[in-house]
C-alpha positions as semicolon CSV with decimal commas, in nm:
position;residue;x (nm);y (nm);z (nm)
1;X;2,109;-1,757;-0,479
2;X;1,770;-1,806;-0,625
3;X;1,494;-1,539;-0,580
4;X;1,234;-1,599;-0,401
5;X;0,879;-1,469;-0,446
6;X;0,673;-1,441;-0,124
7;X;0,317;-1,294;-0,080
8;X;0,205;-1,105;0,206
9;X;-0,202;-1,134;0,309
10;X;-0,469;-0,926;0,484
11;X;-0,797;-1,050;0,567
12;X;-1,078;-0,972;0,800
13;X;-1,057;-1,253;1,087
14;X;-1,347;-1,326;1,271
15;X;-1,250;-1,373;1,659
16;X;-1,233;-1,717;1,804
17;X;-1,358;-1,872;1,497
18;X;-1,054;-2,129;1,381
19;X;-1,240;-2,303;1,132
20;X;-1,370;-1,974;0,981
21;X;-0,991;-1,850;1,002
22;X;-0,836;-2,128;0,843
23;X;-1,092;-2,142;0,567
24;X;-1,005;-1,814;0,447
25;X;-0,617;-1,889;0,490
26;X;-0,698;-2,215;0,297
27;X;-0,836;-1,993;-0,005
28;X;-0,580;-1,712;-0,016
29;X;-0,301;-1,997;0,009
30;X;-0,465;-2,180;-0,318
31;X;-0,455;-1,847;-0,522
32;X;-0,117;-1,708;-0,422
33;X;0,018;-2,043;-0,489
34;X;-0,161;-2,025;-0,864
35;X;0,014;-1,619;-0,875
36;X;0,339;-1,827;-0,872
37;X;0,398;-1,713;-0,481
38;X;0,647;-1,982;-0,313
39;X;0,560;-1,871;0,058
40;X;0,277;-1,667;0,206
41;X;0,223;-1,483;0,530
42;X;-0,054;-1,403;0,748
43;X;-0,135;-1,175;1,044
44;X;-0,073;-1,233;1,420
45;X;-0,329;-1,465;1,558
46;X;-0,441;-1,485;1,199
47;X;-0,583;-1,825;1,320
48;X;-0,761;-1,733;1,635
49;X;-0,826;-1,347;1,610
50;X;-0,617;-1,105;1,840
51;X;-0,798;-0,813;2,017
52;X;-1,079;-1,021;2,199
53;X;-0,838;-1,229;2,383
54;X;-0,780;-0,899;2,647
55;X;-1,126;-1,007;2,754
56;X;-1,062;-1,369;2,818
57;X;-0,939;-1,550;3,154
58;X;-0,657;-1,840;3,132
59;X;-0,893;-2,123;3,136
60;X;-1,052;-1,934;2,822
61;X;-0,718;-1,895;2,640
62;X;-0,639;-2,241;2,754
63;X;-0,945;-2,346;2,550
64;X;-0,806;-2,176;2,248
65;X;-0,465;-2,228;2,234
66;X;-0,318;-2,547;2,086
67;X;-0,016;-2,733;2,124
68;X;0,287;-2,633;1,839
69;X;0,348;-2,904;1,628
70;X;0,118;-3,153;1,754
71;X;-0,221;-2,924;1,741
72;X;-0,502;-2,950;1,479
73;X;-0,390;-2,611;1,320
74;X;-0,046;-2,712;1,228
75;X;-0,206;-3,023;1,102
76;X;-0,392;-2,800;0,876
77;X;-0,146;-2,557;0,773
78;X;0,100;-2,808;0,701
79;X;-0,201;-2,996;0,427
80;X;-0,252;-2,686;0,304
81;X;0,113;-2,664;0,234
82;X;0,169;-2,949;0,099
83;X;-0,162;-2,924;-0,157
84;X;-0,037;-2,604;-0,290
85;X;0,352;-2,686;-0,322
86;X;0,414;-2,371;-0,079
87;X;0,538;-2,248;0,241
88;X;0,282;-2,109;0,503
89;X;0,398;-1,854;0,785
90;X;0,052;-1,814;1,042
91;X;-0,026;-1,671;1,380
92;X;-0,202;-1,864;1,703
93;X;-0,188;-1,927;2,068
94;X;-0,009;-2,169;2,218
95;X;-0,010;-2,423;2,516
96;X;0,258;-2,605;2,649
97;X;0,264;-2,934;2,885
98;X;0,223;-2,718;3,204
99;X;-0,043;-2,547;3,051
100;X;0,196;-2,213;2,988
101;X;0,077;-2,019;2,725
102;X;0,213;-1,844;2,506
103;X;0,166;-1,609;2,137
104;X;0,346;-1,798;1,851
105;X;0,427;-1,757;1,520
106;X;0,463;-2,085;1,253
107;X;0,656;-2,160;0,927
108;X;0,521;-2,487;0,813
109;X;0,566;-2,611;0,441
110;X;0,413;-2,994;0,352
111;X;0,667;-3,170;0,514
112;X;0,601;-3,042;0,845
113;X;0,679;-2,739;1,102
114;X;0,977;-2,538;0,959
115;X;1,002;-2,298;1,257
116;X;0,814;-2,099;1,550
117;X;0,856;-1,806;1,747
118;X;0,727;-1,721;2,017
119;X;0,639;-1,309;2,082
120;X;0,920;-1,141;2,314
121;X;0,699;-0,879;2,429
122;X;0,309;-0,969;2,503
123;X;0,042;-0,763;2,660
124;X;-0,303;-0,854;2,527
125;X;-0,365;-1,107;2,802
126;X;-0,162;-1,134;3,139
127;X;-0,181;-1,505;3,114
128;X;0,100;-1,480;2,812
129;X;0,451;-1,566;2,909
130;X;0,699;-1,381;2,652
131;X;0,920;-1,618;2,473
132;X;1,320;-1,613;2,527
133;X;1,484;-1,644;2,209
134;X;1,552;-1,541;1,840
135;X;1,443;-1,734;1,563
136;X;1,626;-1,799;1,212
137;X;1,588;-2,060;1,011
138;X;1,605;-2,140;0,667
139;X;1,337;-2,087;0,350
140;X;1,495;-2,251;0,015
141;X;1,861;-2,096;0,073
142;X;1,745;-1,783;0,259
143;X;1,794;-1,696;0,593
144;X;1,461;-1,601;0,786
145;X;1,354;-1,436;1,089
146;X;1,048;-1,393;1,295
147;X;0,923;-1,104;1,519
148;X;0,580;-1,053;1,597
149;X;0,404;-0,699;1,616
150;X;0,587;-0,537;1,937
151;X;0,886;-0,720;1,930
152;X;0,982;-0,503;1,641
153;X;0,907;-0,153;1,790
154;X;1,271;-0,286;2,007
155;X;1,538;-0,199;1,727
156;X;1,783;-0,427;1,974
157;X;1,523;-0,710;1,813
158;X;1,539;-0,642;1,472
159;X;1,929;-0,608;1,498
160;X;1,975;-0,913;1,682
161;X;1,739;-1,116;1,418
162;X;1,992;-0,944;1,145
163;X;2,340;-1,036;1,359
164;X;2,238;-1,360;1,396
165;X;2,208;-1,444;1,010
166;X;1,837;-1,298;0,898
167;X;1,812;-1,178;0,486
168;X;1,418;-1,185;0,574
169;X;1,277;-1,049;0,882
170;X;0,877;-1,159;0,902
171;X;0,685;-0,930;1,057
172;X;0,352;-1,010;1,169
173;X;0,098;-0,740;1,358
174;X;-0,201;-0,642;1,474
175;X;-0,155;-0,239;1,502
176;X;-0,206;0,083;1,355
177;X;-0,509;0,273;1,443
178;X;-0,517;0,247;1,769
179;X;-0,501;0,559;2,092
180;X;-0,117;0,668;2,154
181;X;0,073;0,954;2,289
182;X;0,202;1,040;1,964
183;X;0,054;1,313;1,769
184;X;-0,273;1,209;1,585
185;X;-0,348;0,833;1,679
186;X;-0,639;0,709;1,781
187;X;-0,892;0,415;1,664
188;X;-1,076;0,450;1,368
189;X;-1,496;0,494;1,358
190;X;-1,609;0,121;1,339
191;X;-1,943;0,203;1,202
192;X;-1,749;0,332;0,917
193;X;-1,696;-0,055;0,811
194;X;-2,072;-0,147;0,802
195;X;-2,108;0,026;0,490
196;X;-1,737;0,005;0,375
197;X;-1,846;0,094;-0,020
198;X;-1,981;0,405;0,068
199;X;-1,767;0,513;0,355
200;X;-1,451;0,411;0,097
201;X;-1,284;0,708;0,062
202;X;-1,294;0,813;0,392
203;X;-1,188;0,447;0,533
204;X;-0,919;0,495;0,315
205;X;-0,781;0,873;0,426
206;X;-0,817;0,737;0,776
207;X;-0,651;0,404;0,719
208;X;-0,334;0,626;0,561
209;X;-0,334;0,887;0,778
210;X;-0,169;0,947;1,119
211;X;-0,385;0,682;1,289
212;X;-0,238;0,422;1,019
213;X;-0,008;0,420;0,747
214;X;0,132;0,751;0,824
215;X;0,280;0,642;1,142
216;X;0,401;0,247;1,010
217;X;0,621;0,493;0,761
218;X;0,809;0,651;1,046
219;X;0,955;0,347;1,133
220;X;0,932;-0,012;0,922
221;X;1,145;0,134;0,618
222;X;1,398;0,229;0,862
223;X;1,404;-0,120;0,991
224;X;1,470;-0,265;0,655
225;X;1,711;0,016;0,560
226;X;1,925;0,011;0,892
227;X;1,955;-0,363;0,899
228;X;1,996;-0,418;0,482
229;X;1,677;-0,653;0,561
230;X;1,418;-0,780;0,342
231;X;1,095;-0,735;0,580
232;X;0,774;-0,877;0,476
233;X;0,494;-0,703;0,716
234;X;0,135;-0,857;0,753
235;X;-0,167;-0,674;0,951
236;X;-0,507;-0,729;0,902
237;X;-0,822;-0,554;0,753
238;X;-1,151;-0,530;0,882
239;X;-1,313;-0,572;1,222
240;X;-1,075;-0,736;1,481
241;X;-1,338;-0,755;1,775
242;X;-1,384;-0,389;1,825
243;X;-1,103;-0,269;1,671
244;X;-1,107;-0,134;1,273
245;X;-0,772;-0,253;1,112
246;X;-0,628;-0,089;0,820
247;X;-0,436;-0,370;0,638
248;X;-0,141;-0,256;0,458
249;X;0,043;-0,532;0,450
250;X;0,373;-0,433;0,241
251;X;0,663;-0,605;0,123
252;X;1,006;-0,413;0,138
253;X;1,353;-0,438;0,021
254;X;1,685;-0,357;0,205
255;X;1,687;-0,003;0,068
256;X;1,362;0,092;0,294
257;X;1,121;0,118;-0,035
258;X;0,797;-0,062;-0,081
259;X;0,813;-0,347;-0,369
260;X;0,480;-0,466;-0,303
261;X;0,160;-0,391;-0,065
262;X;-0,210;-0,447;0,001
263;X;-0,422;-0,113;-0,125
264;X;-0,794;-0,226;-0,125
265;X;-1,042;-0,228;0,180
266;X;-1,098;-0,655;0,128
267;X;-0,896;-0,965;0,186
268;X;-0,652;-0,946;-0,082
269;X;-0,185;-1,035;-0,063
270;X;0,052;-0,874;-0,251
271;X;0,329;-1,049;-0,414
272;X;0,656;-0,973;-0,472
273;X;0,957;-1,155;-0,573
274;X;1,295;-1,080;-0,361
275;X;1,683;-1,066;-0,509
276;X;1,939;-1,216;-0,305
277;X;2,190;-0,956;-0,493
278;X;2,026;-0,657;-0,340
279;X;2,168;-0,733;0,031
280;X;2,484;-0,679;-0,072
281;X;2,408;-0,366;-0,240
282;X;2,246;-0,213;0,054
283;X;2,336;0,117;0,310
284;X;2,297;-0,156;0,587
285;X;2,528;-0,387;0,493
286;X;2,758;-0,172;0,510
287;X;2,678;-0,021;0,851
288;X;2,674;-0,387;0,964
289;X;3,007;-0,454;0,835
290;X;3,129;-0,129;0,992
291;X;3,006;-0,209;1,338
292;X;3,249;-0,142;1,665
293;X;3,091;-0,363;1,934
294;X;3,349;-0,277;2,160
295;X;3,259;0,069;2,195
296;X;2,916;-0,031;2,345
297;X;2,861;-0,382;2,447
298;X;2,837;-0,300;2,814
299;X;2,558;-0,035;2,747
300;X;2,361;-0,318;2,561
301;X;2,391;-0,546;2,788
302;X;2,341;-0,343;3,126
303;X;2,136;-0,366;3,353
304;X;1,815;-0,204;3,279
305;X;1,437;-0,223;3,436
306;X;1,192;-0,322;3,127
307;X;0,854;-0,124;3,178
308;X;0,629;-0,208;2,851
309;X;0,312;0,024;2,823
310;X;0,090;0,023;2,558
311;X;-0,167;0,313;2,539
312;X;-0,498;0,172;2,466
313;X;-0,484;-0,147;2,673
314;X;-0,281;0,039;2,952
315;X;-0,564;0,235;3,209
C-alpha cells in the first residue's frame, strides 16, 4: 500500500461568512497541495462558522445550510480539488428536501463528492437532527472514516468506525477551551486575541493548558492507540463568535504519538505522510484481533436512555 501524505488545517473562520470561509480554504488548499500534501482537512463548519449558530432559529439555519452534493459549496470544494490535484475533507450545514437539517462533514476530490457524514451527536442548535450511520469510504487504497467533534468523545463510535474497516479516522472539532466539570476548564480571555503578538506567550500557556491541549491529551492518543487508527484531528484558531479556539490540529499514528501538528497562533496545516505498514505493527491491532464479542454483545446493544449534556451550552 502506498503512503499517503495528508495535511491537517487551522484557521480563524469568520461566522456566517461562506465566501470569506472558502477563500481562506481556497488558499491553504493551493499551498498544501504545492507541500506535496495529497488530501487536506478542515474544521467543523469550517465553511459556515460553528458557535454562532446556538443563536440562530431554523428559518436562519435554513438560510445557511445547503444541499450535499448539489449546493454551491460542494461546487466549490470540488474546483478547488480538482485545480490543485487533491482531496478536500470540509465542514457545513446541511438541508435536505423536507427542509431537515442537519451538521455534515464532506470528502470531495475533482471528480466530485467522495463521501459525507453526518454528526451522530448535535447540540449547538435544536433544529439539528443527528445522523444514523457510520461512514467509510475509500482515499487512494485507504480506508477512511468520519466523526465529527462529539461523536468521538463515544469510544462505541470510534470502535465501530475501526470494526467496520477504518485505517483513518477524520476527526473534525470545534472544542477545547470551553466551561466543564472537569478540573481546570473553562473559556479562554477573548481580549487576549486583540493583541495576539503581545499576549503570545500567555495565549499559548492557556491554549496548552488544562482549558486546551492538556485535556485533548487525555483522550485522542488513546483513540488512535486503542483502535491501531491513524486519526487526523482539525480544530480551529482564533475567534469562533465569542469563543477563543486554540487550534492544535495534530496528526497521529496508531501508536497514540503525534507525527505532525499546528504550533503557531495563525492559520497554518501540518503535514504528515502516513505508512500503511504501521497498522499492522500496532498494540490495537492486536486487541482488535483478540476481541470476544460474545462476552458482551448484549451489554452493547441494551437498552439504554441517551442523555447528552454539554456544560457551556447546557443552563
Amino acid at each position: 500500500m502506498k503512503n499517503l501524505k495528508i495535511a491537517t488545517a487551522q484557521f480563524e473562520n469568520a461566522s456566517g461568512d461562506k465566501n470569506y470561509n472558502l477563500s481562506v480554504i481556497n488558499k491553504m488548499v493551493e499551498q498544501a497541495s504545492a507541500a506535496g500534501a495529497e488530501v487536506i482537512s478542515f474544521h467543523e463548519c469550517s465553511v459556515t462558522g460553528y458557535s454562532f449558530a446556538r443563536k440562530l432559529n431554523k428559518q436562519e439555519l435554513l438560510n445557511l445550510s445547503e444541499s450535499i452534493p448539489n449546493g454551491p459549496t460542494v461546487s466549490a470544494l470540488v474546483a478547488m480539488a480538482k485545480k490543485n490535484n487533491i482531496i478536500i475533507l470540509a465542514g457545513l450545514f446541511e438541508k435536505d428536501e423536507q427542509d431537515n437539517l442537519y451538521k455534515a462533514y464532506v470528502c470531495v476530490d475533482g471528480n466530485g463528492l467522495i463521501a459525507k457524514h453526518r454528526k451522530l451527536h448535535p447540540f449547538i442548535n435544536p433544529a439539528l437532527l443527528p445522523g444514523d450511520s457510520y461512514t467509510v469510504f475509500d482515499i487512494k487504497g485507504w480506508k477512511c472514516g468520519i466523526l465529527i467533534c462529539y461523536d468521538n468523545n463515544i469510544i462505541e463510535n470510534v470502535r465501530a468506525t475501526v470494526l467496520m474497516g477504518a485505517e483513518i479516522v477524520f476527526m473534525p472539532h470545534v472544542t477545547m477551551c470551553t466551561p466543564s466539570p472537569r478540573p481546570g476548564a473553562g473559556f479562554v480571555d477573548a481580549s487576549l486575541w486583540l493583541n495576539k503578538a503581545t499576549n503570545a506567550e500567555i495565549l499559548r500557556s492557556e491554549f496548552d493548558g488544562d482549558k486546551g491541549r492538556n485535556w485533548l491529551m487525555k483522550w485522542l492518543p488513546a483513540r488512535a492507540y486503542d483502535n491501531g487508527v491513524f486519526v487526523v484531528f482539525s480544530n480551529p484558531i482564533g475567534m469562533d463568535d465569542d469563543q477563543l479556539k486554540n487550534g492544535c490540529s495534530m496528526i497521529l499514528n496508531p501508536f497514540g504519538e503525534i507525527i505532525a501538528e499546528c504550533r503557531s497562533l495563525g492559520n497554518e496545516f501540518a503535514l504528515a505522510e502516513l505508512d500503511h505498514e504501521l497498522l499492522a505493527l500496532s498494540g490495537g491491532y492486536r486487541y482488535k484481533n483478540a476481541r470476544k464479542p460474545a462476552l458482551y454483545e448484549k451489554i452493547i446493544s441494551s437498552a439504554h436512555h441517551s442523555v447528552q449534556r454539554v456544560a457551556w451550552i447546557d443552563k
